[in-house]
MARRO-579182 format. One record per residue (C-alpha): residue in one letter; x, y, z. Coordinates in nm, 3 decimals. Layout:
BEGIN
@lumba->a&px->X&py->Y&pz->Z
...
end
This chain:
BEGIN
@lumba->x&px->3.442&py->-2.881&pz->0.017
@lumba->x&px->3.423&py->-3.257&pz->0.202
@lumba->x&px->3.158&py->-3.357&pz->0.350
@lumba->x&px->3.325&py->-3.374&pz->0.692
@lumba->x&px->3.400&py->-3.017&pz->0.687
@lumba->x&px->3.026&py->-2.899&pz->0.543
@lumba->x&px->2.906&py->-3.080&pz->0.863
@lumba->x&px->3.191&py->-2.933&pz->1.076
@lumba->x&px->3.044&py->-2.609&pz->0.912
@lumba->x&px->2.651&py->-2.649&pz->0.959
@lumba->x&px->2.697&py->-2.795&pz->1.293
@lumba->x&px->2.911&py->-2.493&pz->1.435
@lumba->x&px->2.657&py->-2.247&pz->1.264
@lumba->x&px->2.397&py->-2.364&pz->1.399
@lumba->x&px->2.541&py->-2.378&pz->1.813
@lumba->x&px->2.642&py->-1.989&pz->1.677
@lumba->x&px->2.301&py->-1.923&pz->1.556
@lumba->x&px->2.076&py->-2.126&pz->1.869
@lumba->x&px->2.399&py->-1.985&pz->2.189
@lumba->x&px->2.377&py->-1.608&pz->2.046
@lumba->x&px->1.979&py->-1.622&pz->1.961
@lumba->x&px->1.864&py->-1.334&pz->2.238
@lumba->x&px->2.137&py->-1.109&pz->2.051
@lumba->x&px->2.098&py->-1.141&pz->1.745
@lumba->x&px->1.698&py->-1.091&pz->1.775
@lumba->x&px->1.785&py->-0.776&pz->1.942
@lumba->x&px->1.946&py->-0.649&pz->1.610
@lumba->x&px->1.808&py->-0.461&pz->1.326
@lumba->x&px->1.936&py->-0.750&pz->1.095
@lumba->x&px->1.787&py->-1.080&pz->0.979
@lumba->x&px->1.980&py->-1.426&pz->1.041
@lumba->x&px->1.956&py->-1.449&pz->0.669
@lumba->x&px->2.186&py->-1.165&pz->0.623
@lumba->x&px->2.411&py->-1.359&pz->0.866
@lumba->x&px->2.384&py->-1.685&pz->0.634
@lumba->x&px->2.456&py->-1.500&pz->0.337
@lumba->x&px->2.761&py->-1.343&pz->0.483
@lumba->x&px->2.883&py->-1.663&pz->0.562
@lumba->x&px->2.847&py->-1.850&pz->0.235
@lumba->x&px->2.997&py->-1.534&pz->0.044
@lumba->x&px->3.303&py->-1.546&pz->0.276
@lumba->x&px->3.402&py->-1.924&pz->0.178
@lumba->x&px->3.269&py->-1.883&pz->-0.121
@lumba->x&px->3.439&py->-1.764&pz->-0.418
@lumba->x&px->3.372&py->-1.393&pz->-0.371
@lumba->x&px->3.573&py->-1.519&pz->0.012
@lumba->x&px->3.813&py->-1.817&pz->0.101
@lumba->x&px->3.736&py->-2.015&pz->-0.181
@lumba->x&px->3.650&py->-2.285&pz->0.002
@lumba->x&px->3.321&py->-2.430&pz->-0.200
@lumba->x&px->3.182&py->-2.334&pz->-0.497
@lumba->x&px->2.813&py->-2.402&pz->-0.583
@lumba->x&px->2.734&py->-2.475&pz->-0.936
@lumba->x&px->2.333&py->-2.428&pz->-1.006
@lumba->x&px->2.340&py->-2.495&pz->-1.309
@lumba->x&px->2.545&py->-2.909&pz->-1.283
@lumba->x&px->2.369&py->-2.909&pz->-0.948
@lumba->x&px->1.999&py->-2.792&pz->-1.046
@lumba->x&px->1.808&py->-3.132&pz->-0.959
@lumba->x&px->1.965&py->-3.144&pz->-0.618
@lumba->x&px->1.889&py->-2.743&pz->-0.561
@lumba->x&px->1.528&py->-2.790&pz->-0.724
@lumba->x&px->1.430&py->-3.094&pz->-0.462
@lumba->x&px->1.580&py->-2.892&pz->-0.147
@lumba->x&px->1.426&py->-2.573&pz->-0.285
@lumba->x&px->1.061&py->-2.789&pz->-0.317
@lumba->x&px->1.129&py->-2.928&pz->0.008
@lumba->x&px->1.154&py->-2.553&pz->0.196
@lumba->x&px->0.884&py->-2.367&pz->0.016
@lumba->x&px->0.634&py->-2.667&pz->0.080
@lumba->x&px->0.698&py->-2.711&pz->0.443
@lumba->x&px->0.692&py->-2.289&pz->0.481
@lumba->x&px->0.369&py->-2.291&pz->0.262
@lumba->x&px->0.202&py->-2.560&pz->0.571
@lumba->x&px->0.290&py->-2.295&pz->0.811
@lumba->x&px->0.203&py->-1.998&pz->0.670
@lumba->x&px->-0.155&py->-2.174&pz->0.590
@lumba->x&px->-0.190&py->-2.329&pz->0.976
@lumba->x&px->-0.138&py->-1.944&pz->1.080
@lumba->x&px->-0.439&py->-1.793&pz->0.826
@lumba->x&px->-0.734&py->-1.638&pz->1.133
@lumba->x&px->-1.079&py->-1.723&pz->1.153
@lumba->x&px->-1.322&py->-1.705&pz->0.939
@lumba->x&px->-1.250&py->-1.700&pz->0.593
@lumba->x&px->-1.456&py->-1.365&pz->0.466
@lumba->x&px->-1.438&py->-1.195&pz->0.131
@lumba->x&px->-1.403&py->-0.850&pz->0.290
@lumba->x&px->-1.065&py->-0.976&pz->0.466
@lumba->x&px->-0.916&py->-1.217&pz->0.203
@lumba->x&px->-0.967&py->-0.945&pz->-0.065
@lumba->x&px->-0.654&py->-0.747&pz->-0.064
@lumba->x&px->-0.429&py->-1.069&pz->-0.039
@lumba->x&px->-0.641&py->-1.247&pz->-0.385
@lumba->x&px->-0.564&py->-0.922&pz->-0.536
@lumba->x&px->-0.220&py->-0.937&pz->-0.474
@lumba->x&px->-0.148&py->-1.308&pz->-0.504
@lumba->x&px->-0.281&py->-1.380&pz->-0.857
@lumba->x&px->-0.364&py->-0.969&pz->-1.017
@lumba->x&px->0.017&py->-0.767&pz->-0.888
@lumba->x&px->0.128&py->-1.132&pz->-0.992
@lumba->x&px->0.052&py->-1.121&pz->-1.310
@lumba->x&px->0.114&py->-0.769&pz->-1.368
@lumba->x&px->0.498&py->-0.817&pz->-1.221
@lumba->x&px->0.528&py->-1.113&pz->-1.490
@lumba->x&px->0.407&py->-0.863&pz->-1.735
@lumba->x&px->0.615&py->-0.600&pz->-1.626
@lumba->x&px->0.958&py->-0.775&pz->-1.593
@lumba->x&px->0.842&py->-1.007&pz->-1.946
@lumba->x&px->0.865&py->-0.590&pz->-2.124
@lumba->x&px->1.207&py->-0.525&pz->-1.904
@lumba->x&px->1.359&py->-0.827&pz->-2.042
@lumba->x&px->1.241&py->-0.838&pz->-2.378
@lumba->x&px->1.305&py->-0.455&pz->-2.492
@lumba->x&px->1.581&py->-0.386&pz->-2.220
@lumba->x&px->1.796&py->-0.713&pz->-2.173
@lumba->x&px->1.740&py->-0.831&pz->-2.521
@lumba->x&px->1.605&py->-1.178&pz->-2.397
@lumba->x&px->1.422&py->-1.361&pz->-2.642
@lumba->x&px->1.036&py->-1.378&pz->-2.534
@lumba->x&px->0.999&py->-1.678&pz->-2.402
@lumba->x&px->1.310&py->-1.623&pz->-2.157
@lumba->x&px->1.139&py->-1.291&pz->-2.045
@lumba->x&px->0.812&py->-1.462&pz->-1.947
@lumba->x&px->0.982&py->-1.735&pz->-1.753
@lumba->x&px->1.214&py->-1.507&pz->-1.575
@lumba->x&px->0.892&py->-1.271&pz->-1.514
@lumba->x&px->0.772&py->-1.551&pz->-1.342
@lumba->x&px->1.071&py->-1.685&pz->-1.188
@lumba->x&px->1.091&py->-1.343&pz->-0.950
@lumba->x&px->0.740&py->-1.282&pz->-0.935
@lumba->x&px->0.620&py->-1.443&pz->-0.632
@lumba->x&px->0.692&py->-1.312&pz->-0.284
@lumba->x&px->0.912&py->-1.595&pz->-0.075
@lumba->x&px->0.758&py->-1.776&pz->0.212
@lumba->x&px->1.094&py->-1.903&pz->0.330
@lumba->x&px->1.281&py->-1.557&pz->0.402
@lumba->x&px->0.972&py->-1.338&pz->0.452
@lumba->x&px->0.935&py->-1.503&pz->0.800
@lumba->x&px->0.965&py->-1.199&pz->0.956
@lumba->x&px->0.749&py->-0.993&pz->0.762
@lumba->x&px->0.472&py->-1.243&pz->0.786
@lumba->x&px->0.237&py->-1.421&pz->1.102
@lumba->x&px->0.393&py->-1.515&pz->1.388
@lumba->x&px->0.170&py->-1.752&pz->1.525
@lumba->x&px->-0.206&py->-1.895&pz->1.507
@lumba->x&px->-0.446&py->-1.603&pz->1.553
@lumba->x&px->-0.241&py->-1.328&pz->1.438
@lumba->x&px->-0.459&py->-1.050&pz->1.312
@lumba->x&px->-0.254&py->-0.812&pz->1.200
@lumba->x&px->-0.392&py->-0.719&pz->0.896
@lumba->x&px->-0.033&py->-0.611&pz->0.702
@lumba->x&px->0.113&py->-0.958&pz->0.846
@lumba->x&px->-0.185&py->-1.148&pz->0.720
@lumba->x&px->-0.141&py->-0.971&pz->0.388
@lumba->x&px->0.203&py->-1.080&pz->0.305
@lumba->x&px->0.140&py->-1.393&pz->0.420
@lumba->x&px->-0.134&py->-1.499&pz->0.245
@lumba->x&px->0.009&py->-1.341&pz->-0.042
@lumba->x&px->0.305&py->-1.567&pz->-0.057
@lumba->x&px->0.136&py->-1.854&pz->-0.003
@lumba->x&px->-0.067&py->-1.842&pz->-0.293
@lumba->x&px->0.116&py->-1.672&pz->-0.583
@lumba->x&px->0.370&py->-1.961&pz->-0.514
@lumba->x&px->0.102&py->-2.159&pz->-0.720
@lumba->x&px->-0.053&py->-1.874&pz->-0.911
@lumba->x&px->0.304&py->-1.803&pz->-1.072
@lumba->x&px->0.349&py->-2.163&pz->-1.225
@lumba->x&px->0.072&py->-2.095&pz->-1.529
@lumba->x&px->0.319&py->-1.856&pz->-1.632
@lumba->x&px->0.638&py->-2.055&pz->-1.596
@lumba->x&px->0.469&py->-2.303&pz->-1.819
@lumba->x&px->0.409&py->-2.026&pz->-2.096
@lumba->x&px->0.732&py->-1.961&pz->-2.086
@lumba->x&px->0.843&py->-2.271&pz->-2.101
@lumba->x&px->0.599&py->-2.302&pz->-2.380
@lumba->x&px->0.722&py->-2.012&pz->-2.607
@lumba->x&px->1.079&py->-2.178&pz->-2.550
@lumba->x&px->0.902&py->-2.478&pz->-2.751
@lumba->x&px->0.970&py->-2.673&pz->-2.425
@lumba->x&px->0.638&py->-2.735&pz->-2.311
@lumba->x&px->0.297&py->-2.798&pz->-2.509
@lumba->x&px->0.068&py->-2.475&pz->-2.509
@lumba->x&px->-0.162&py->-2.596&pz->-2.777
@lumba->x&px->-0.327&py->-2.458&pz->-3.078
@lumba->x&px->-0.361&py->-2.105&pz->-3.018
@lumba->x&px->-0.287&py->-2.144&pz->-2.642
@lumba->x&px->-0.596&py->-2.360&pz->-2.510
@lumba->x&px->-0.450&py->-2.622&pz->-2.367
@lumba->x&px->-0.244&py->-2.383&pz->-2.121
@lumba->x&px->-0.542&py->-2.203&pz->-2.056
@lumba->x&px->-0.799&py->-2.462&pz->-1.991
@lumba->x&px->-0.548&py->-2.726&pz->-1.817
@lumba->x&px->-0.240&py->-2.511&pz->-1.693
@lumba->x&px->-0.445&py->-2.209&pz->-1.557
@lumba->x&px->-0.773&py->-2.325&pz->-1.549
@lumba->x&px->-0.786&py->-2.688&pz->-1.375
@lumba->x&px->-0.478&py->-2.663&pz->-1.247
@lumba->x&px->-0.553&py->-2.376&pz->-1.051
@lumba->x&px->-0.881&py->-2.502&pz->-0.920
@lumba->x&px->-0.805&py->-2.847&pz->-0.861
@lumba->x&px->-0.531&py->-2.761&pz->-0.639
@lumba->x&px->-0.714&py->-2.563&pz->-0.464
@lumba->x&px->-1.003&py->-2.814&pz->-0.451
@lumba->x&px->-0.761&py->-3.101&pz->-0.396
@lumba->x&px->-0.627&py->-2.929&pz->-0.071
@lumba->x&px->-0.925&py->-2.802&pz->0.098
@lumba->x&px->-1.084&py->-3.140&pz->0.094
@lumba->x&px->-0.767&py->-3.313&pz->0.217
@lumba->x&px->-0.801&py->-3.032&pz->0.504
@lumba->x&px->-1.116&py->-3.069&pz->0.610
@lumba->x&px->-1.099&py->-3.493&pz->0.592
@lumba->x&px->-0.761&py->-3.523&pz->0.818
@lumba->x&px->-0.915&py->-3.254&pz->1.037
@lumba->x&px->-1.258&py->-3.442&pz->1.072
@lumba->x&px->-1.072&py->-3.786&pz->1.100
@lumba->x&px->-0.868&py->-3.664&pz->1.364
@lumba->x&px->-1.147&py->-3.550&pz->1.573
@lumba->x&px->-1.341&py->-3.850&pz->1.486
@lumba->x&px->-1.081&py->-4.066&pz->1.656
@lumba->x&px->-0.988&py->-3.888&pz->1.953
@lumba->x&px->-1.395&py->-3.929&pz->1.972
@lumba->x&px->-1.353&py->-4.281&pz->1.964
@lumba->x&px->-1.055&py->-4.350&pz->2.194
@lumba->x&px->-1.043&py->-4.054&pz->2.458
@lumba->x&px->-0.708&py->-3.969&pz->2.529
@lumba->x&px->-0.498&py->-4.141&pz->2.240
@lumba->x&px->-0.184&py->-4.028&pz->2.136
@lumba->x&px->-0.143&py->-3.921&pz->1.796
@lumba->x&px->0.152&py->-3.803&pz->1.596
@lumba->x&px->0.130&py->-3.478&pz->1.462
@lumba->x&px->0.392&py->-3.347&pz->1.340
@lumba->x&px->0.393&py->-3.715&pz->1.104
@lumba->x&px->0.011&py->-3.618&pz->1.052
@lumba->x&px->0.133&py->-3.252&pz->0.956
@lumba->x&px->0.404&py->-3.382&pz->0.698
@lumba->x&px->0.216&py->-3.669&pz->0.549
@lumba->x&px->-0.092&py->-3.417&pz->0.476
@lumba->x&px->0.193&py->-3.198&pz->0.280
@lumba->x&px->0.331&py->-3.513&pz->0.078
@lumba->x&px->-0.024&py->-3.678&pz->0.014
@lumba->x&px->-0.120&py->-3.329&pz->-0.111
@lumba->x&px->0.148&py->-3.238&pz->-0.291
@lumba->x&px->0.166&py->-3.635&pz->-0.464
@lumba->x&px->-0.151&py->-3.636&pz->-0.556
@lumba->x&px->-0.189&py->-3.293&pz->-0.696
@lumba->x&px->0.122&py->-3.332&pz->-0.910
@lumba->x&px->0.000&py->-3.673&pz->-1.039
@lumba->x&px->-0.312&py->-3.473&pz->-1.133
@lumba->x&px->-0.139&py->-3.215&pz->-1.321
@lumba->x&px->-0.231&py->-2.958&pz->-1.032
@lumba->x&px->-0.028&py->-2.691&pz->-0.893
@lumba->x&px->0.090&py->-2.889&pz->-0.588
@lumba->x&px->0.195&py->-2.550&pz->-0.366
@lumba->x&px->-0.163&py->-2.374&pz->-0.410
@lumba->x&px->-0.277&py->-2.784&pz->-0.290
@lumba->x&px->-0.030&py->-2.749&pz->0.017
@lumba->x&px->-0.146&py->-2.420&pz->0.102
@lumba->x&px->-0.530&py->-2.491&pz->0.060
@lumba->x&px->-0.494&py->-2.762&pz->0.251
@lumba->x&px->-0.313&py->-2.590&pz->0.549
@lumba->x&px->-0.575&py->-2.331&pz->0.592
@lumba->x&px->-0.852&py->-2.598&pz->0.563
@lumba->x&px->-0.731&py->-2.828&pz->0.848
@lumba->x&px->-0.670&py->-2.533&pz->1.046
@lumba->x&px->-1.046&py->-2.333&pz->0.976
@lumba->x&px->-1.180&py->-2.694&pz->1.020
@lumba->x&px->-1.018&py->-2.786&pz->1.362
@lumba->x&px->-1.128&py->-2.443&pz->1.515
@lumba->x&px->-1.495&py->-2.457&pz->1.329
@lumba->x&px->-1.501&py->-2.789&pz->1.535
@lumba->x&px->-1.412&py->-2.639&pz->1.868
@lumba->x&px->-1.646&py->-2.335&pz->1.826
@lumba->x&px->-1.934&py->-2.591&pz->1.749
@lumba->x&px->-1.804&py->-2.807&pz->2.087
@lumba->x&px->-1.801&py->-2.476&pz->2.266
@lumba->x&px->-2.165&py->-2.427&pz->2.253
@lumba->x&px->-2.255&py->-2.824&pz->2.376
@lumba->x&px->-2.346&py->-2.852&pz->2.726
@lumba->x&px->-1.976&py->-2.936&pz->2.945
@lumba->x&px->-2.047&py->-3.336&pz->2.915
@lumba->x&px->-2.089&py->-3.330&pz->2.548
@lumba->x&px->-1.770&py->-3.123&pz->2.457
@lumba->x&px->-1.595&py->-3.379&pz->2.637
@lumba->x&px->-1.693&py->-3.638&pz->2.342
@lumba->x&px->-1.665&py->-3.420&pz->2.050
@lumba->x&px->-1.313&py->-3.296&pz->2.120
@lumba->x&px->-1.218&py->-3.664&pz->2.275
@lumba->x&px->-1.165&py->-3.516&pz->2.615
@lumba->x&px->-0.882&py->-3.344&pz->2.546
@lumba->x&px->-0.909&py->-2.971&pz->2.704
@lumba->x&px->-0.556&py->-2.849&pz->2.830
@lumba->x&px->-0.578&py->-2.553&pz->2.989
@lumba->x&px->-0.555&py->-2.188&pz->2.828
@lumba->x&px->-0.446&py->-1.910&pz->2.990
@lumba->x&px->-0.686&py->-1.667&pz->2.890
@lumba->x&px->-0.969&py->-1.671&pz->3.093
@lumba->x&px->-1.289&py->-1.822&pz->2.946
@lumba->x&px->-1.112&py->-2.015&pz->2.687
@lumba->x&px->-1.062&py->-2.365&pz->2.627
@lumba->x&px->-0.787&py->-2.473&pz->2.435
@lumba->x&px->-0.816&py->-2.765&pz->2.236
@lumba->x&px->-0.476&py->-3.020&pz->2.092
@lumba->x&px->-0.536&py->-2.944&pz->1.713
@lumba->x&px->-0.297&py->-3.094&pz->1.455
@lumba->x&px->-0.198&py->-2.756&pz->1.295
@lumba->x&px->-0.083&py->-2.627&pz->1.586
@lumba->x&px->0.071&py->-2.855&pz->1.761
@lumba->x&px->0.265&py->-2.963&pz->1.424
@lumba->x&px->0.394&py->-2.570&pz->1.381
@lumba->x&px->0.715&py->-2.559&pz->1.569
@lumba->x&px->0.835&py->-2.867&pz->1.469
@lumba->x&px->0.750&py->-2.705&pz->1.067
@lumba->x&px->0.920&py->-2.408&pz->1.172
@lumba->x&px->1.217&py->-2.560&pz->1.306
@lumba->x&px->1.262&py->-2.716&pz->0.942
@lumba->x&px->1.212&py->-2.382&pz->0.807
@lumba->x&px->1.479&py->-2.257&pz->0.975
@lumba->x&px->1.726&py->-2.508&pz->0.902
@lumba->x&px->1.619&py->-2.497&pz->0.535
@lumba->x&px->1.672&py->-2.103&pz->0.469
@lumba->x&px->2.032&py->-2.143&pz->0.674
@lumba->x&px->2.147&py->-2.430&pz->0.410
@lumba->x&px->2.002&py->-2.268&pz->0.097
@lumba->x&px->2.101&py->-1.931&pz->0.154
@lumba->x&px->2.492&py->-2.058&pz->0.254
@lumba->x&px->2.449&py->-2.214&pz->-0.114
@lumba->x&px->2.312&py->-1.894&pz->-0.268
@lumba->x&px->2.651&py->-1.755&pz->-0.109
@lumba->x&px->2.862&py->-1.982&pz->-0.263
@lumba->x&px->2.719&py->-1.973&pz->-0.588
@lumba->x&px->2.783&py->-1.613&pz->-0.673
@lumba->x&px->3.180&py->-1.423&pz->-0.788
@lumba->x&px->3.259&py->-1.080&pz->-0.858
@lumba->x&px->3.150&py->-1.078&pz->-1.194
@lumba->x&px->2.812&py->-1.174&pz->-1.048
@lumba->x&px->2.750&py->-0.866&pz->-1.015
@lumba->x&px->2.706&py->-0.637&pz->-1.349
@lumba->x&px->2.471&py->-0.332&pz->-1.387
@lumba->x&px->2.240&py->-0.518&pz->-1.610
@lumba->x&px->2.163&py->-0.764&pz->-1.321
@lumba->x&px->2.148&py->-0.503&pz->-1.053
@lumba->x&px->1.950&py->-0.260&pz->-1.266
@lumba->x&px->1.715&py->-0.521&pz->-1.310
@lumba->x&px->1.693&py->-0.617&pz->-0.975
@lumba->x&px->1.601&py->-0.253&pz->-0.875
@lumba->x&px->1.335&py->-0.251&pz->-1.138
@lumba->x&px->1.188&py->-0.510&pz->-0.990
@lumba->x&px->1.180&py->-0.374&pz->-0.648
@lumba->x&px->1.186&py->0.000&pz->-0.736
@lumba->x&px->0.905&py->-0.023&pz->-0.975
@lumba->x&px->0.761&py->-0.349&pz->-1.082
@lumba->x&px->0.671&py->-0.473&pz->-0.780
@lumba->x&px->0.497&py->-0.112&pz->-0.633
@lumba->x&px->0.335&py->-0.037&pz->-0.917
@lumba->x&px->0.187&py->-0.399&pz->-0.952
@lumba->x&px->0.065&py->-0.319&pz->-0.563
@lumba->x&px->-0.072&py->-0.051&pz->-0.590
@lumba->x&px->-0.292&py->-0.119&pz->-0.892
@lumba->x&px->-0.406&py->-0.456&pz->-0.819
@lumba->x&px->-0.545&py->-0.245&pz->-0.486
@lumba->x&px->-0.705&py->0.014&pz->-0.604
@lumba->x&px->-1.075&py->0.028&pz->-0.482
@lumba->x&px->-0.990&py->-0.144&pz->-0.143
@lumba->x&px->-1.020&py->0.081&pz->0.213
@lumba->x&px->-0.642&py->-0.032&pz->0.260
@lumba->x&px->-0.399&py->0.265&pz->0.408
@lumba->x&px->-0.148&py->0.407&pz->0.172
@lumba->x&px->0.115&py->0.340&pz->0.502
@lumba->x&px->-0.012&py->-0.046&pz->0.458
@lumba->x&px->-0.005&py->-0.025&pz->0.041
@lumba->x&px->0.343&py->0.115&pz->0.112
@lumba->x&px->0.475&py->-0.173&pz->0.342
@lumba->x&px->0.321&py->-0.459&pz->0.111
@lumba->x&px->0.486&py->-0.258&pz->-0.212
@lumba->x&px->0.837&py->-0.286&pz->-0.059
@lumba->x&px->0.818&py->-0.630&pz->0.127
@lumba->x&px->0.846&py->-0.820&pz->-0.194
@lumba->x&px->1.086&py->-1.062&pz->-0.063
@lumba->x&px->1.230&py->-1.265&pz->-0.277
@lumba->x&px->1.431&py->-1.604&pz->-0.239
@lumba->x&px->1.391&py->-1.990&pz->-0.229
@lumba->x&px->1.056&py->-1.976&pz->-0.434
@lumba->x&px->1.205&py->-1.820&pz->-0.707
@lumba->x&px->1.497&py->-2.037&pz->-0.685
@lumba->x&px->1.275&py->-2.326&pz->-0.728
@lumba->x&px->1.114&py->-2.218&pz->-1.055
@lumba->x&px->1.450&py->-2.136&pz->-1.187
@lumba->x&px->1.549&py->-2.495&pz->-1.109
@lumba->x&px->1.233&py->-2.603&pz->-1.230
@lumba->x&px->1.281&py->-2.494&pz->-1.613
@lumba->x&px->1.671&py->-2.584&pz->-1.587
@lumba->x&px->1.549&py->-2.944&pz->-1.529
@lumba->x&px->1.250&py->-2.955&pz->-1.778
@lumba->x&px->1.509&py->-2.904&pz->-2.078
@lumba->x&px->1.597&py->-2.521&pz->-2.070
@lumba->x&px->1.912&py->-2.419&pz->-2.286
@lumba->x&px->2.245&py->-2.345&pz->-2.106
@lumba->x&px->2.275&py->-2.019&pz->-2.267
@lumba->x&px->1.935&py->-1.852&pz->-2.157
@lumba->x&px->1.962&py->-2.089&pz->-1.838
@lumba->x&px->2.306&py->-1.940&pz->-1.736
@lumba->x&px->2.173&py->-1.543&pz->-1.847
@lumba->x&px->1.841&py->-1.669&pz->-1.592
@lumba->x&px->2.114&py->-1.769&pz->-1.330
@lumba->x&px->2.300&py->-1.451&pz->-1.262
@lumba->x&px->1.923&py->-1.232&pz->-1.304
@lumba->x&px->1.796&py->-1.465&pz->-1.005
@lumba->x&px->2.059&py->-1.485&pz->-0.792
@lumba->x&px->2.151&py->-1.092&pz->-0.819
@lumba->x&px->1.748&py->-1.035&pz->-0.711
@lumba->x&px->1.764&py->-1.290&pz->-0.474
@lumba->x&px->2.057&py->-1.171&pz->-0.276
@lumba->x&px->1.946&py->-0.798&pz->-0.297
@lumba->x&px->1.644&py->-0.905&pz->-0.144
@lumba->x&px->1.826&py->-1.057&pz->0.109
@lumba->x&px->2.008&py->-0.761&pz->0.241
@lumba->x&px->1.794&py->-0.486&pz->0.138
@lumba->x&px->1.474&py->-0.640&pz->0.278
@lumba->x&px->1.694&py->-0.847&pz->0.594
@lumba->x&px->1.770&py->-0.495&pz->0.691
@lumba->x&px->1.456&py->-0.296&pz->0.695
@lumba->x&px->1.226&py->-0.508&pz->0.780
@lumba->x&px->1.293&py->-0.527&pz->1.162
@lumba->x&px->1.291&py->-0.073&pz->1.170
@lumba->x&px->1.030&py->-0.013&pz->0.946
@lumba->x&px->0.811&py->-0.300&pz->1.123
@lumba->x&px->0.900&py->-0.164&pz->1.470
@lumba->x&px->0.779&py->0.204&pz->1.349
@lumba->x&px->0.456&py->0.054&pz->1.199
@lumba->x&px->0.367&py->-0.125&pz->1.500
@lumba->x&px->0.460&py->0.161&pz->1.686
@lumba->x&px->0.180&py->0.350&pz->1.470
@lumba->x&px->-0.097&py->0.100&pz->1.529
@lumba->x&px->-0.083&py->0.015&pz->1.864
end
């Protein structure tokens, strides 16, 4: 398809998508549904018009695929509540890195013994569709700053960190293919891919946080009532982070992450400790910038995370519309076997509850909220990524195009069976906890 007509295309989408927005919020369908439907009919399931080829095209799809899950992995981490306590972050560690690892297990013994993929393929494709997606769980996940929902905060946190958990095992794959270097006996993936990797992204994020959060304050102290950028302050924390943890062989979406829920805990531990000065002295700490709130007795403060969100957001957006037309255009008829849809229903049918529900046991959790979390397993542009990821770090066309059909099958199952219970069964469970 030209390029003229992919912006003739884009363009009227998105007047559709921004003229008909009341509406379709009203329904009990997700735009991404709506995307999907669209790239299928001019794809070559459709018209014909465009065809999509991951597989030649897997550098391009693996930097706009980066590109989405970082910027959704900033928002998900500006929206984390206050304070960071073991008793509430619990539940989503558990899921994150334990049902992680246990879905990668699971799906590495489905593909194996069932699809007859050699081991190495079965690990990487375990941890292609392990983690939950940032990008198209939008609506399962927190809607703004200060959302305590506790389900909401689950899910989100969730799939902002097993974004980063899942790479250790993307790299064993990769290893077991003979395409990356595990070591004698395995110890260099375990002491530099899961080990330091792991904790220097985190480390390398938090501190990043807490710095632009402090410098930020630090110079509105100095210079009352200068104008910063933040939505440039918002991106260039998510490229410093993300450069620097990938030149330190750290997982740069755990950095991202880390570093989104720093600035954020930081900037409102700031205003707490500015709420108890005397009225002159908040004036200097927070630069004198106190806009009003409309709840009475609070003071709300300009804060980078926030006021960088909706500018994040409206990225987000754009970025599920484009990827998921692609993901339409990629698949055909012949797409769809039973070997890819079994496994897709595997993975949502029993590898991903049973992974829940064991990685919770011994948490005060309700089975209704166990239940939610079990089925909400969205899957999308994250696993896309990864799947990119080994394509471009040498993996063979054979196992690469058997990886291909797997991932997109799961990924546009997810699509439509999630996109179209997640606004019902959401309604009922607020419904339940009001």
């Amino acid at each position: 398809m030209a390029t003229a007509t992919w912006f003739l295309l884009v363009g009227l989408l998105l007047l559709l998508m921004g003229l008909t927005y009341p509406f379709l919020k009203r329904q009990p369908i997700t735009s991404s549904i709506i995307y999907l439907l669209v790239g299928i009919a001019i794809g070559p399931m459709g018209f014909g018009l465009f065809h999509f080829n991951p597989l030649k095209q897997s550098g391009t799809l693996e930097i706009l695929t980066e590109i989405a899950v970082l910027i959704s992995l900033f928002s998900a981490g500006v929206k984390m509540p206050v304070p960071m306590t073991l008793a509430r972050w619990q539940a989503p560690l558990r899921l994150a890195f334990l049902s992680m690892a246990m879905t990668v297990g699971l799906v590495t013994l489905f593909g194996y013994y069932f699809l007859g993929i050699p081991l190495g393929a079965a690990v990487l494709l375990g941890a292609i569709v392990a983690p939950t997606d940032p990008v198209l769980a939008t609506d399962v996940q927190m809607r703004r700053p200060g959302d305590n929902d506790h389900l909401r905060f689950s899910l989100s946190c969730e799939a902002g960190m097993n974004d980063g958990s899942a790479f250790p095992f993307v790299m064993l794959g990769l290893g077991l293919l003979g395409l990356h270097d595990l070591g004698d006996f395995g110890l260099r993936w375990v002491l530099v891919d899961l080990l330091w990797a792991t904790a220097a992204g985190i480390g390398i994020g938090a501190f990043a946080g807490i710095g632009l959060a402090h410098l930020v304050t630090w110079i509105r102290h100095k210079r009352q009532g200068v104008h910063l950028l933040d939505d440039f302050l918002g991106l260039g924390l998510i490229g410093a982070v993300y450069g620097l943890s990938v030149w330190c062989q750290a997982w740069g979406f755990l950095a991202v992450f880390a570093a989104a829920v720093a600035l954020r805990q930081t900037e409102l531990k700031i205003v707490g400790a500015a709420d108890e000065l005397p009225l002159g002295l908040q004036s200097d700490v927070l630069g004198g910038l106190k806009p009003t709130d409309p709840r009475p007795g609070k003071k709300q403060v300009h804060q980078v995370s926030e006021a960088s969100l909706v500018f994040k957001e409206h990225l987000e957006r754009l970025s599920e519309m484009v990827l998921v037309l692609l993901v339409g255009g990629t698949l055909f008829f012949d797409s769809w076997s039973w070997r890819a849809i079994g496994f897709a229903l595997f993975l949502f049918m029993i590898a991903r509850p049973v992974s829940v529900f064991t990685s919770l046991l011994g948490t005060r959790m309700p089975v209704k909220e166990r239940q939610m979390i079990a089925w909400f397993g969205v899957r999308g542009i994250g696993s896309l990524y990864y799947l990119m990821y080994a394509i471009q770090h040498g993996l063979s066309e054979a196992v690469s195009l058997q990886l291909i059909q797997l991932t997109l099958v799961v990924v546009t199952l997810s699509i439509l069976l999630h996109g179209a219970s997640v606004k019902p069964l959401i309604l009922r469970y607020s419904k339940r906890h009001r």
